[in-house]
C-alpha positions in Angstrom: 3.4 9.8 -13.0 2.3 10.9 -9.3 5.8 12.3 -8.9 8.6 13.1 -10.8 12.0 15.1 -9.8 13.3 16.9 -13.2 17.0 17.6 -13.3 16.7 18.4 -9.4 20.0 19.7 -8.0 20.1 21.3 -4.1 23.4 23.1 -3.3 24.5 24.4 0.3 26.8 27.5 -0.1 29.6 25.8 -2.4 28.7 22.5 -1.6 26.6 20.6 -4.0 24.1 17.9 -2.4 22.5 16.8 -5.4 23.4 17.1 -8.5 20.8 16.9 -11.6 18.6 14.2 -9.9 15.8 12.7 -12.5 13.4 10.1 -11.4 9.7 9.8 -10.8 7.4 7.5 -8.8 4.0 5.8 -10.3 0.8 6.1 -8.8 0.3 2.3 -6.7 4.4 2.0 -7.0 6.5 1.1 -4.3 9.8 2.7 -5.1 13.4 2.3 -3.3 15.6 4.8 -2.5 19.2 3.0 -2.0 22.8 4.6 -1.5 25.7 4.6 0.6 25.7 7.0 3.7 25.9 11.2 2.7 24.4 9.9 -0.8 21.8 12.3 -0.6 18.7 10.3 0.0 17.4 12.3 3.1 18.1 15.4 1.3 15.8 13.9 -1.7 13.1 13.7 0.8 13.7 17.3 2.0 12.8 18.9 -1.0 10.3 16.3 -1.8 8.5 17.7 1.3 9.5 21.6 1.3 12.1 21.2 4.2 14.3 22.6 1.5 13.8 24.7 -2.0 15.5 23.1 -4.7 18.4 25.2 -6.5 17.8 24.2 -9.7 15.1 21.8 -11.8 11.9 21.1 -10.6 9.4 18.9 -8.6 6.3 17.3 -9.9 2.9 16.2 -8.0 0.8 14.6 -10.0 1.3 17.1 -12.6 2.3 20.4 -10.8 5.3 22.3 -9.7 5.4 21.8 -5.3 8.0 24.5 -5.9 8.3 27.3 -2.9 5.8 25.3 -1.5 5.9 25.4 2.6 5.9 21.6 4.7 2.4 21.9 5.5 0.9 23.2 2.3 2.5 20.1 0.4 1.1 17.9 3.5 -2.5 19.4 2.6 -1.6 18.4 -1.1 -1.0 14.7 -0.2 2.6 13.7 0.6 3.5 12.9 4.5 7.0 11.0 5.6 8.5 9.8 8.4 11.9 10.5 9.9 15.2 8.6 10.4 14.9 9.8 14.2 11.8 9.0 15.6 9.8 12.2 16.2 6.9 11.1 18.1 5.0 13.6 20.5 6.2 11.4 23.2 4.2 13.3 26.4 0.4 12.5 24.4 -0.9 9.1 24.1 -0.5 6.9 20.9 -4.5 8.1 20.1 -3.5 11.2 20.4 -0.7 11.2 18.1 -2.3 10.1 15.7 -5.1 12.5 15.9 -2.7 15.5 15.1 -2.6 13.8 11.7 -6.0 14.0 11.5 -6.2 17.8 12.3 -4.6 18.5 9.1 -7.6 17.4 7.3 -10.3 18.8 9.4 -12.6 21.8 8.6 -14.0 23.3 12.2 -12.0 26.7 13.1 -10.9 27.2 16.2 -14.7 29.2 17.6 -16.1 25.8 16.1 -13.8 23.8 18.6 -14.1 26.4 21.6 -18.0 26.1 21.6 -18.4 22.7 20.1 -20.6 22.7 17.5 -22.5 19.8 16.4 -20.4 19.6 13.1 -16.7 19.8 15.1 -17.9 17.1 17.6 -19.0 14.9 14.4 -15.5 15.5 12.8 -13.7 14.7 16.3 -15.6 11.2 16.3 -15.1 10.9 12.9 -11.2 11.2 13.0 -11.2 9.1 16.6 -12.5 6.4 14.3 -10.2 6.7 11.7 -7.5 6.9 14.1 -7.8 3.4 15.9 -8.8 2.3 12.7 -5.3 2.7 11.9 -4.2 1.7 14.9 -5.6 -1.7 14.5 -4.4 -2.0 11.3 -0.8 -1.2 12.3 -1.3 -3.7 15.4 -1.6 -0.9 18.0 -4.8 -1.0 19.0 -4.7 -2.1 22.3 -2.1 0.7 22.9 -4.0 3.9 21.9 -4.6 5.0 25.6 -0.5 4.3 26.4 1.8 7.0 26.4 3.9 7.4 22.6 7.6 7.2 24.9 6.0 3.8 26.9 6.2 2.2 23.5 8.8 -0.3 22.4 10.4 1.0 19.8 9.6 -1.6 17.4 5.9 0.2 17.9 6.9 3.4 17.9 8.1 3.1 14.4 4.6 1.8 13.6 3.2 4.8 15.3 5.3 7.1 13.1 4.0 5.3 10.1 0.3 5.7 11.3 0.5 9.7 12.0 2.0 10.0 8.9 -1.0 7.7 7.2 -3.7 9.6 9.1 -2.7 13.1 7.1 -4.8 10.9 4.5 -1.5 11.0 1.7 -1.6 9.6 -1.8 2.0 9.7 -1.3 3.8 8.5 1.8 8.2 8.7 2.2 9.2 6.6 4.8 13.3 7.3 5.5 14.8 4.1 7.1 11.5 2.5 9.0 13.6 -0.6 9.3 16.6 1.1 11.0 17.0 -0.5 14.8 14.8 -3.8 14.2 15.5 -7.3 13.7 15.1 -9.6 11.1 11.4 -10.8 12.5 10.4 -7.3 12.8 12.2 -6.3 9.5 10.1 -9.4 7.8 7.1 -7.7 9.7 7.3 -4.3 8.5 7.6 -5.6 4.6 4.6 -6.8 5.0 3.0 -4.3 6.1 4.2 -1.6 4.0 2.6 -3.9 1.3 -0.6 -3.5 3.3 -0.3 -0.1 3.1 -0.1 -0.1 -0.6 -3.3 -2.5 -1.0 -5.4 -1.6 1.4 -4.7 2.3 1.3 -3.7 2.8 -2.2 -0.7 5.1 -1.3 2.2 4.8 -3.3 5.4 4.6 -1.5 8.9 5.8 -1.7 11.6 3.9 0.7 14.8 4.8 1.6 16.5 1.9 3.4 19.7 0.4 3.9 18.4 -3.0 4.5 18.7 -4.7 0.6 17.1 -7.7 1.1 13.8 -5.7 2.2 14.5 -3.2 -0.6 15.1 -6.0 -3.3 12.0 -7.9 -2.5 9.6 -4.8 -1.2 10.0 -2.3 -4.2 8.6 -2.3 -7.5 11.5 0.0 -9.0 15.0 1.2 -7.1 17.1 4.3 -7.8 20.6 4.3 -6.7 22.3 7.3 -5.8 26.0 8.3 -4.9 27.7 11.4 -3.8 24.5 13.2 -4.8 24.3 11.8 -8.7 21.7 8.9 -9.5 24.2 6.3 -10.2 21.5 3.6 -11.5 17.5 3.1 -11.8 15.8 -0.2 -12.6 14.1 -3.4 -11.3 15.5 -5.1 -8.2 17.0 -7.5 -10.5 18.9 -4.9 -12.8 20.1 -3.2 -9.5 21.7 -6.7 -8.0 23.4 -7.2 -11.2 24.6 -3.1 -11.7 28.7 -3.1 -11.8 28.8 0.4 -11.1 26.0 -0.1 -8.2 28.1 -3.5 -6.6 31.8 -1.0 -7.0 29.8 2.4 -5.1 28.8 -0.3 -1.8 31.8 -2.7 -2.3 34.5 -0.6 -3.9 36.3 -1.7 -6.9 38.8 -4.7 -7.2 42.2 -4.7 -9.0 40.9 -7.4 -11.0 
């Protein structure tokens, strides 16, 4: 298991967020995240990534505790996201953006970068070529010289994916990519979030509220409601869940 969340619960003064949250993600998986609004599914991804420190139970990666672990030390480790909000550096270029990715990965100090050394100006080309090679990937490569906020915002959700891909993750959360597109653009990004799982090998964790994406995108889905997992199974189990169909529909008088 590449992740796994054991008996996780976050509280906020004498509010409880989560509440005993088990699940775990497998290496190559694409796993969905699903849940009405204020489930707790952002808040998942929070202590996933170090944004906040669980209050009881603990996180798993690949086989050790991210515990008290700070956002950038568990970046180095191998997990990077994306936001609900787009948080593009929207005054640097799309190349650009995606080269702060890269910087998490590179070795030159900063004398190495003042005086340019042979070895920093190899790892800047180096990461350049990564970079549009993502960029071309995601269908942005004719945009790398544009500004990030000149973008439509179709793209700019791409762009988001690619910085987070270019911090070289085994594990990448993505939290709502779909929110604000259409149905083409929905059917686009499906397929290339399974791109990103066969080309990159980077498993995948989803939150999204779009469920004909999530049904036929993720390997596994965990349902969660008013901060409890309510359910966890194939896309097929899910559709058919009672207790999954009452927590989005609410419950008949039958």
């Amino acid at each position: 298991m590449l992740l796994e969340l054991n008996h996780v619960t976050k509280k906020f003064g004498g509010i409880t967020a989560l509440s005993d949250i088990s699940f775990g993600a497998e290496s190559g998986q694409i796993l969905g995240i699903i849940g009405p609004n204020g489930a707790g599914k952002t808040t998942i991804f929070n202590l996933i990534t170090g944004v906040y420190q669980v209050t009881e139970g603990d996180i798993l990666f690949d086989g050790a505790s991210i515990e008290n672990k700070k956002p950038y030390q568990i970046t180095q480790l191998g997990i990077a996201r994306t936001f609900q909000n787009i948080r593009l550096f929207t005054n640097m270029t799309v190349l650009e953006n995606i080269l702060v990715g890269h910087h998490s990965r590179m070795h030159s100090g900063i004398l190495a970068s003042v005086i340019h050394t042979g070895a920093q100006k190899k790892e800047e080309e180096a990461a350049r070529a990564k970079s549009m090679e993502l960029l071309e990937f995601l269908g942005l490569g004719n945009d790398a010289e544009r500004m990030a906020s000149e973008l439509p915002y179709g793209k700019q959700r791409k762009l988001e994916i690619a910085r987070a891909m270019s911090t070289d993750p085994r594990l990448i959360l993505l939290d709502e990519p779909a929110a604000g597109m259409n149905d083409s653009e929905t059917e686009e990004l499906g397929r290339l979030i399974q791109g990103i799982r066969s080309r990159f090998h980077m498993t995948i964790i989803l939150i999204e509220h779009d469920m004909n994406l999530m049904m036929h995108l993720c390997d596994r889905i965990v349902v969660v409601n008013f901060g409890e997992k309510l359910a966890e199974g194939i896309p097929k189990e899910i559709q058919e869940n009672k207790a999954v169909i009452e927590a989005y529909l609410g419950k008949g008088d039958d």
